[in-house]
C-alpha positions in Angstrom: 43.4 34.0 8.4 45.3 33.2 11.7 42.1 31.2 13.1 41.9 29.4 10.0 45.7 28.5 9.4 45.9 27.5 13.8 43.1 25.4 12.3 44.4 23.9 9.8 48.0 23.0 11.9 45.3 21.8 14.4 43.8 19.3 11.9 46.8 18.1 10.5 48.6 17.4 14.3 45.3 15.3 15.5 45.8 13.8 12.0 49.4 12.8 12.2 49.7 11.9 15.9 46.4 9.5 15.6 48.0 7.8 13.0 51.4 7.4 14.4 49.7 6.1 17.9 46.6 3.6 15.6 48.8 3.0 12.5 50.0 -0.7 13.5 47.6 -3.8 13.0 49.4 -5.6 15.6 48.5 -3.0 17.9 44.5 -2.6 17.0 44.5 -6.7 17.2 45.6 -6.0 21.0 43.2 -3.1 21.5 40.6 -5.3 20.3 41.4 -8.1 22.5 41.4 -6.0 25.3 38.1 -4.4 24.8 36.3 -7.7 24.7 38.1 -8.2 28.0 37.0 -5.3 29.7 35.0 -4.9 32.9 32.4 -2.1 31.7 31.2 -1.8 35.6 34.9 0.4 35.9 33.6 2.4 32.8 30.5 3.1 34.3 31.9 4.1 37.7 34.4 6.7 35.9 31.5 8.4 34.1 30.0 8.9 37.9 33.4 10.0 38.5 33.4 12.7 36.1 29.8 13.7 36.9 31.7 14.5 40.4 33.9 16.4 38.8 31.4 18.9 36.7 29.5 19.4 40.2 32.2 20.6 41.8 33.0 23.0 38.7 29.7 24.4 38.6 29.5 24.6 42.5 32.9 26.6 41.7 31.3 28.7 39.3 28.6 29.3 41.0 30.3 31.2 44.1 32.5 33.3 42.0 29.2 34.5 40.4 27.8 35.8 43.6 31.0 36.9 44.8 30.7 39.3 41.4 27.1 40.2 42.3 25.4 37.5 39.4 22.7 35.7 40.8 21.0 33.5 38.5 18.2 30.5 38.9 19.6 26.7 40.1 18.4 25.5 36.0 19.7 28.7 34.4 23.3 28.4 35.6 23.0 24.7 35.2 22.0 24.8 31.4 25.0 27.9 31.0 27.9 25.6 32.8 26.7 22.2 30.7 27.1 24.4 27.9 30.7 25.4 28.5 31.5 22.1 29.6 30.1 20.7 26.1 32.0 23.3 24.2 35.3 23.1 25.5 35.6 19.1 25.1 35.6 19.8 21.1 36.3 23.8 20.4 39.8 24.3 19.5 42.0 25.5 22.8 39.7 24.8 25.4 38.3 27.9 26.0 35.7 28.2 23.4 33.0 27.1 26.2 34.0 30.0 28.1 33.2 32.8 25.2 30.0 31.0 25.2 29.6 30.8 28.7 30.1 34.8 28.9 28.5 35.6 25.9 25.1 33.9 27.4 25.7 35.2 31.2 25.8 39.1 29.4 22.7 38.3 27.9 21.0 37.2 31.0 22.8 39.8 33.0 22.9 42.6 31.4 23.4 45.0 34.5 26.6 42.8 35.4 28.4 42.5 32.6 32.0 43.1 33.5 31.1 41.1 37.0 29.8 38.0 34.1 33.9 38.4 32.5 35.8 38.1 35.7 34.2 36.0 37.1 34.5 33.1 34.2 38.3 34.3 33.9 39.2 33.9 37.6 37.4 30.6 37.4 39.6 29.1 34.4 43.0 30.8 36.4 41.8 29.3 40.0 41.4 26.0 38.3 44.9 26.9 37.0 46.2 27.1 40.2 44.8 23.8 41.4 46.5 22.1 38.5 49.6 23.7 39.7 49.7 22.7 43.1 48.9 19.1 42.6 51.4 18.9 40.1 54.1 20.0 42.2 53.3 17.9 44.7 53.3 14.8 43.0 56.3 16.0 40.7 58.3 16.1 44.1 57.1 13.4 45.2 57.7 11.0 42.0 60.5 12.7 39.8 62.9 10.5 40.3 60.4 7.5 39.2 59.3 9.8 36.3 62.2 10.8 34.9 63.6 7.2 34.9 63.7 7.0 31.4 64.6 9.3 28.7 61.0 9.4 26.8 59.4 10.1 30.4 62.1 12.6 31.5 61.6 14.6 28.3 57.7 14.6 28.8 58.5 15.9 32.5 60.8 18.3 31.6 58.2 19.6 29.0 55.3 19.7 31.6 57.7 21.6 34.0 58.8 24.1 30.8 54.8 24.3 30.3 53.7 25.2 34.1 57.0 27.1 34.5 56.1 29.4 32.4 52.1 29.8 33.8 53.8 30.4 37.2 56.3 33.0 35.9 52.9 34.8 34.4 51.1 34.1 37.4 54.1 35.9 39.7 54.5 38.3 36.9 50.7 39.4 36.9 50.4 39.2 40.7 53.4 41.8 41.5 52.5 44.4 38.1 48.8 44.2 40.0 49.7 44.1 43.5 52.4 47.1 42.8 49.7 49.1 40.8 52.2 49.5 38.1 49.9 49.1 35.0 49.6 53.0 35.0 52.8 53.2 33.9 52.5 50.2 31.2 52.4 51.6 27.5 49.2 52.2 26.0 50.2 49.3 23.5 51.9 46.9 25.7 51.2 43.2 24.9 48.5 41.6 27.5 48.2 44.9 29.3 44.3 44.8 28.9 44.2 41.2 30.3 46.2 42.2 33.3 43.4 45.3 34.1 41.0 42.8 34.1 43.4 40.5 36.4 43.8 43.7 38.7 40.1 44.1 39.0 39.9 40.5 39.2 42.4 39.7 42.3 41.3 43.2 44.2 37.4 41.3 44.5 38.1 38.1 45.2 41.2 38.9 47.8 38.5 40.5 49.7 36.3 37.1 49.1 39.0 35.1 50.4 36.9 32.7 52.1 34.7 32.2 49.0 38.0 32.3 47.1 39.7 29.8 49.2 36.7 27.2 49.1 37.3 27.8 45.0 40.7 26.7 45.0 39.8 23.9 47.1 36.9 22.5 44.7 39.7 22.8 42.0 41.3 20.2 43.6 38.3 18.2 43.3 37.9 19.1 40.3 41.7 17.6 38.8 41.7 15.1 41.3 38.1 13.5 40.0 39.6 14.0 36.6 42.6 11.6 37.3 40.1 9.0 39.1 38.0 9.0 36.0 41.2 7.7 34.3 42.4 5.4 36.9 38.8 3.6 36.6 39.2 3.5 33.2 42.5 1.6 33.2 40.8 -0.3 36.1 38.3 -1.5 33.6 41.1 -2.7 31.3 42.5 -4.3 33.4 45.3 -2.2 34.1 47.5 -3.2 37.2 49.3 0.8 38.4 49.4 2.1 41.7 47.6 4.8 42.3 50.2 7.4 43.6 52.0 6.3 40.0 49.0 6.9 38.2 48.3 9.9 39.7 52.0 11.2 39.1 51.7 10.6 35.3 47.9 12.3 35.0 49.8 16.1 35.3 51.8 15.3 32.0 49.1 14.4 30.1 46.6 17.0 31.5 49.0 19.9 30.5 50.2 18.2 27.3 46.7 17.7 25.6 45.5 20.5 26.6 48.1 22.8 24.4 46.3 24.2 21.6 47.7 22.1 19.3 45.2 19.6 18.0 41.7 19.3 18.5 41.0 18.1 22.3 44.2 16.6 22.7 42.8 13.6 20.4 46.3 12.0 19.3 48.5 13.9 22.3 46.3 12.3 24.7 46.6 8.5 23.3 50.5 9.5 22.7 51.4 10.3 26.2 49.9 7.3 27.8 51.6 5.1 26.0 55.1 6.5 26.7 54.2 7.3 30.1 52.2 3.6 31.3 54.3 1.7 28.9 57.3 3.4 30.3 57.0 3.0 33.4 54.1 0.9 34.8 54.7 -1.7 32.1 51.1 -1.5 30.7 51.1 -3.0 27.4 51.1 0.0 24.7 47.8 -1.0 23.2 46.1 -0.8 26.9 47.7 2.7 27.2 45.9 4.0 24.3 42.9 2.5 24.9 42.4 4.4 28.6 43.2 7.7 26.9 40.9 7.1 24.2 38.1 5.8 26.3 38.3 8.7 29.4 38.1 11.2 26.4 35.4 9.4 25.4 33.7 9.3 29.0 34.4 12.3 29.4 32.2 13.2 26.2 29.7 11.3 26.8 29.1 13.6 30.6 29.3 15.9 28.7 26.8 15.6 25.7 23.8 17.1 28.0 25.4 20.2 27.5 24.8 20.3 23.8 21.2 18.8 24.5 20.5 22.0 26.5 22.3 24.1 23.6 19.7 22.9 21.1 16.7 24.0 23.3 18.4 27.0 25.4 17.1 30.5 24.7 19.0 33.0 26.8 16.8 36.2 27.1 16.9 38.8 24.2 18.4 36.7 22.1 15.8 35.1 19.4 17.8 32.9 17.1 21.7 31.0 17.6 24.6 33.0 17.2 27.8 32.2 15.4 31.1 31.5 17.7 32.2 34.5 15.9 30.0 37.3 17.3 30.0 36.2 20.4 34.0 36.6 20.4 33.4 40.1 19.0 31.2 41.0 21.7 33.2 39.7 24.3 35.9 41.2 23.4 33.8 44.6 23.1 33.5 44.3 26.7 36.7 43.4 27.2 37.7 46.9 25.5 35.0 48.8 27.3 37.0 47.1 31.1 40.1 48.5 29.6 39.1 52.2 28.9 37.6 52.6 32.4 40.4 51.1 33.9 
């Protein structure tokens, strides 16, 4: 009932937001207009940027598996990563594609199961700590721009609410870990098993800290190709913003659209821009929609081979495709089975 009601708030968000940002015919006539204006070549140059980004991801990925002990052919941990990829542009939350992604790497690794868990949730957390870092860096160096007007400044404040309170987790996790006080954690507390698997998590790849080090900085890569496959898009319509402001505004609407709240930020996304470019860069509000709407779109379309490979991908043991549903059951089997020997 919870999944179905988060669903249902989901729906009716994407729903409401898409037609507060699309519901003005003055405003489709400009997006129209600026479409038949556009220089396609930027399009085509952002989807190369994003192609950039996924390789860094799965060269990410890739080390954290061996760090763990996985080792898996070049086209079997291609076809897993273009899965997850797929998966998280249109599951609900973002994270569906990493259920998938785990569910799959237990199957094809069933001697390295936990070594499979940790490794996909340190790589979502490193790239969490990428986003982090860049955002503070260009918060510091733009917030006076940013919060320039009061739209903007209550879009800032609610990215720095958002990553304020994944930093205060982070810390939170790090000293409970690093002072080895989960022993003395109730049996029931709230996120105690994700913490044991944190603990395990940070112990290995402390050790690894070269390996973990090159991680976070391909995570880097990874955020910073994600804002350059925007910045061509608004290249291609013909949007006139400095990079550095561009960059500065990218933070807000990574952390904003990615909240749970509709279904791949469609309609957050769109919303942001236009406050933020309008706001500030004076890009007409029609233009600002448009580049969120076409990099989600991009971003889609680098990632359709990972539903191609879906369609034809039989992971071993496994004879037919199973439901989202087991899969989350099973992971989080495993995820009780981490906790108990903990």
């Amino acid at each position: 009932m919870k999944k179905v009601l988060l669903t249902l708030i989901q729906l009716a968000v994407t729903i409401g937001v898409l037609y507060w940002v699309f519901h003005d015919a003055e405003k489709r006539t400009q997006m129209l207009e600026a479409l038949a204006r556009a220089d396609y070549r930027w399009i085509a140059a952002a989807i190369l940027a994003y192609v950039v980004v996924e390789v860094a991801a799965a060269i990410r990925w890739r080390m954290l598996l061996q760090v763990q002990g996985v080792h898996l052919g070049i086209f079997r941990l291609a076809g897993l990563f273009l899965i997850g990829m797929f998966y998280n542009q249109f599951l609900p939350g973002g994270t569906g594609g990493d259920i998938i992604k785990i569910y799959l790497l237990l199957k094809e690794t069933p001697g390295k199961k936990t070594g499979a868990l940790l490794a996909v949730l340190f790589d979502r957390l490193i790239g969490l700590i990428g986003l982090i870092s860049i955002t503070g860096t260009l918060i510091a160096l733009r917030y006076d721009w940013l919060t320039t007007i009061p739209e903007t400044k209550r879009l800032v404040w609610g990215l720095l609410a958002v990553l304020g309170s994944a930093v205060l987790a982070l810390v939170t996790s790090f000293v409970i870990t690093g002072f080895k006080l989960l022993d003395k954690l109730p049996a029931h507390f709230p996120m105690r098993a994700k913490l044991i698997e944190l603990s395990a998590t940070y112990h290995l790849y402390a050790h690894h800290w070269p390996t973990t080090f090159a991680a976070y900085i391909l995570s880097l890569i990874t955020h910073l190709g994600t804002f350059v496959t925007f910045l061509f898009v608004a290249y291609a319509f013909r949007a006139e913003v400095p990079a550095v402001n561009f960059f500065a505004v990218m933070p807000i609407e990574r952390t904003i659209s990615s909240l749970p709240i509709s279904f791949a930020g469609v309609g957050l996304r769109e919303k942001v821009l236009q406050v933020m470019l309008h706001g500030l860069c004076n890009v007409p509000e029609a233009v600002a929609v448009l580049i969120g709407s076409m990099s989600f779109l991009v971003m889609v379309f680098a990632c359709l081979p990972g539903g191609i490979v879906y369609i034809f991908y039989k992971p071993s043991g496994v004879s037919r495709h199973v439901k989202l549903r087991e899969m989350r059951e099973e992971v989080a089997t495993l995820e009780h089975e981490i906790t108990e020997a903990e």
